[in-house]
MISE-140530 format. One record per atom (N, C-alpha, C): residue in one letter; x, y, z. Coordinates in steps of 0.02 Angstrom, whole numbers, padded with zeros to 5 digits, always signed. Layout:
% residues N
AXYZ ...
This chain:
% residues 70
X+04460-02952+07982 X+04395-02954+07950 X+04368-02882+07946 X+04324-02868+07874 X+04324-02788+07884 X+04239-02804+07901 X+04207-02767+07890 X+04135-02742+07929 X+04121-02665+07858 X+04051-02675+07860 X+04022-02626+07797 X+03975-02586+07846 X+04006-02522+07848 X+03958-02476+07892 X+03944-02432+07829 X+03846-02415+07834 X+03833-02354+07810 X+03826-02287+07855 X+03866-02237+07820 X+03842-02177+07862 X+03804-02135+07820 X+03766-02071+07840 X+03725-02031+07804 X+03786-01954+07826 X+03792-01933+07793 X+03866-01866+07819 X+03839-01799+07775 X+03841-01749+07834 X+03805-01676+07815 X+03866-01654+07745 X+03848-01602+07727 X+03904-01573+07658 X+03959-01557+07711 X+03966-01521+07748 X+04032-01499+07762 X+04066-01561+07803 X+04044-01608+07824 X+04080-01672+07834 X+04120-01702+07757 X+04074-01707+07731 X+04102-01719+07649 X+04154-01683+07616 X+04157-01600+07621 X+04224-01571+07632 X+04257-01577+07665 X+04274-01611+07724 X+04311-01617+07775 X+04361-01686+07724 X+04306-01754+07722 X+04370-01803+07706 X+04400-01786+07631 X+04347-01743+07595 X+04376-01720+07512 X+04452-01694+07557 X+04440-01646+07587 X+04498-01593+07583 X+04569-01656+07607 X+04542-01704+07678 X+04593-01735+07691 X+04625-01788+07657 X+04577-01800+07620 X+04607-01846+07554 X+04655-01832+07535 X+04648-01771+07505 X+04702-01708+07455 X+04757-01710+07508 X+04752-01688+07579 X+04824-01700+07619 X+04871-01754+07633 X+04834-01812+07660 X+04843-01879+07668 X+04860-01902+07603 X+04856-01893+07543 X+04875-01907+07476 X+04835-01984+07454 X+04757-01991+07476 X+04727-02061+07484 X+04683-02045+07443 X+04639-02102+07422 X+04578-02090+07361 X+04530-02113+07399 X+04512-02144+07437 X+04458-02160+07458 X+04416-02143+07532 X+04390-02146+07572 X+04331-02115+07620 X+04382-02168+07679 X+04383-02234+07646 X+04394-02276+07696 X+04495-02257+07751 X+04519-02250+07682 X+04582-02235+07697 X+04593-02154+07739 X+04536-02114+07714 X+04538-02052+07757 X+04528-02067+07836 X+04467-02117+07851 X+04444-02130+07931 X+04496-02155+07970 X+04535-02228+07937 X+04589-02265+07946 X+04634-02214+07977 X+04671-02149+07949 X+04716-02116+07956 X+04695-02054+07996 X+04634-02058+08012 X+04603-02005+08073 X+04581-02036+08135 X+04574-02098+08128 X+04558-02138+08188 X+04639-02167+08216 X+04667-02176+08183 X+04757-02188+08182 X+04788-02112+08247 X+04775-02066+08209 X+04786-02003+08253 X+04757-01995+08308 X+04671-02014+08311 X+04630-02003+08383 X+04663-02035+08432 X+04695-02104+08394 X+04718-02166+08447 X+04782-02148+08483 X+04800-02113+08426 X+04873-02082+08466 X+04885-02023+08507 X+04812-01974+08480 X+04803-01931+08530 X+04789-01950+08619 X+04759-01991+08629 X+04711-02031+08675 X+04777-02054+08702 X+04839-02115+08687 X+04876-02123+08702 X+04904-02061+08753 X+04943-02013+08709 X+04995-01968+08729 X+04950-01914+08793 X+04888-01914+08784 X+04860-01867+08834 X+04860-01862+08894 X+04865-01923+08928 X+04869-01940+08982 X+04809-01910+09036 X+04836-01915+09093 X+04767-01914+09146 X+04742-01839+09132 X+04776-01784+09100 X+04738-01724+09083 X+04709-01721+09027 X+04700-01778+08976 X+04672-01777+08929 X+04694-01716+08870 X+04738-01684+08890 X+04766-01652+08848 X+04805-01661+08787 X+04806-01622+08716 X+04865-01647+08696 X+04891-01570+08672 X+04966-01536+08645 X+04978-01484+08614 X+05014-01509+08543 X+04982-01480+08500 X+05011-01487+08418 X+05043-01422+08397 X+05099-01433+08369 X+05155-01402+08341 X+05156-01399+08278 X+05145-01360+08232 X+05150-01372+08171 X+05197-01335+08148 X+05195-01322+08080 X+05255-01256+08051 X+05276-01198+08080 X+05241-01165+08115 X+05239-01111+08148 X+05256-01140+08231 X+05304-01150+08243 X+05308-01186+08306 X+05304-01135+08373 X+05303-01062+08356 X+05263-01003+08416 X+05186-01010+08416 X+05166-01070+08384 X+05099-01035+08388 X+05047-01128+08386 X+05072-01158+08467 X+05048-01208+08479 X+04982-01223+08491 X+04946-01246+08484 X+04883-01276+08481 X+04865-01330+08533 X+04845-01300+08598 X+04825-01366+08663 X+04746-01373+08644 X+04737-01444+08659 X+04665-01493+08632 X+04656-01540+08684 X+04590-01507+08737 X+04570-01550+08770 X+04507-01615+08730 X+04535-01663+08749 X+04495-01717+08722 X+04432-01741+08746 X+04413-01686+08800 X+04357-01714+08826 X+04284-01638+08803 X+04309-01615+08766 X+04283-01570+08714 X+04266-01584+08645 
C-alpha cells in the first residue's frame, strides 16, 4: 500500500534529486527517494556497531569513510 506524503524542499534539495535523477537514470521524485532510502538501508546494514561505512568509487586511492551518526 503506498501513502501520499507532502514535503515543502529548499532549492538546493531540489538540485540534489534533479541531479540524481540524471544518475539513477529515473524521471520521477518518487523513484529518486526509493533508490536513496534503498542505499541508507544498506548503509545501516553493512556499518555495524561502529556505524561506519567506507565508499570506493573510481578512484579507488581515494576512499571515503562515513560515520552515520553524523
Amino acid at each position: 500500500m503506498s501513502e501520499t506524503v507532502t514535503i515543502q524542499i529548499p532549492k538546493i534539495t531540489r538540485q540534489t534529486l534533479d541531479r540524481l535523477k540524471a544518475t539513477f537514470g529515473v524521471t520521477t521524485d518518487e523513484e529518486v527517494l526509493s533508490r536513496a532510502l534503498g542505499l541508507a538501508n544498506t548503509a545501516v546494514k553493512i556499518a555495524g556497531n561502529a556505524n561506519t561505512i567506507t565508499l570506493t568509487g573510481q578512484d579507488a586511492n581515494a576512499p571515503v569513510t562515513i560515520s552515520l551518526n553524523e
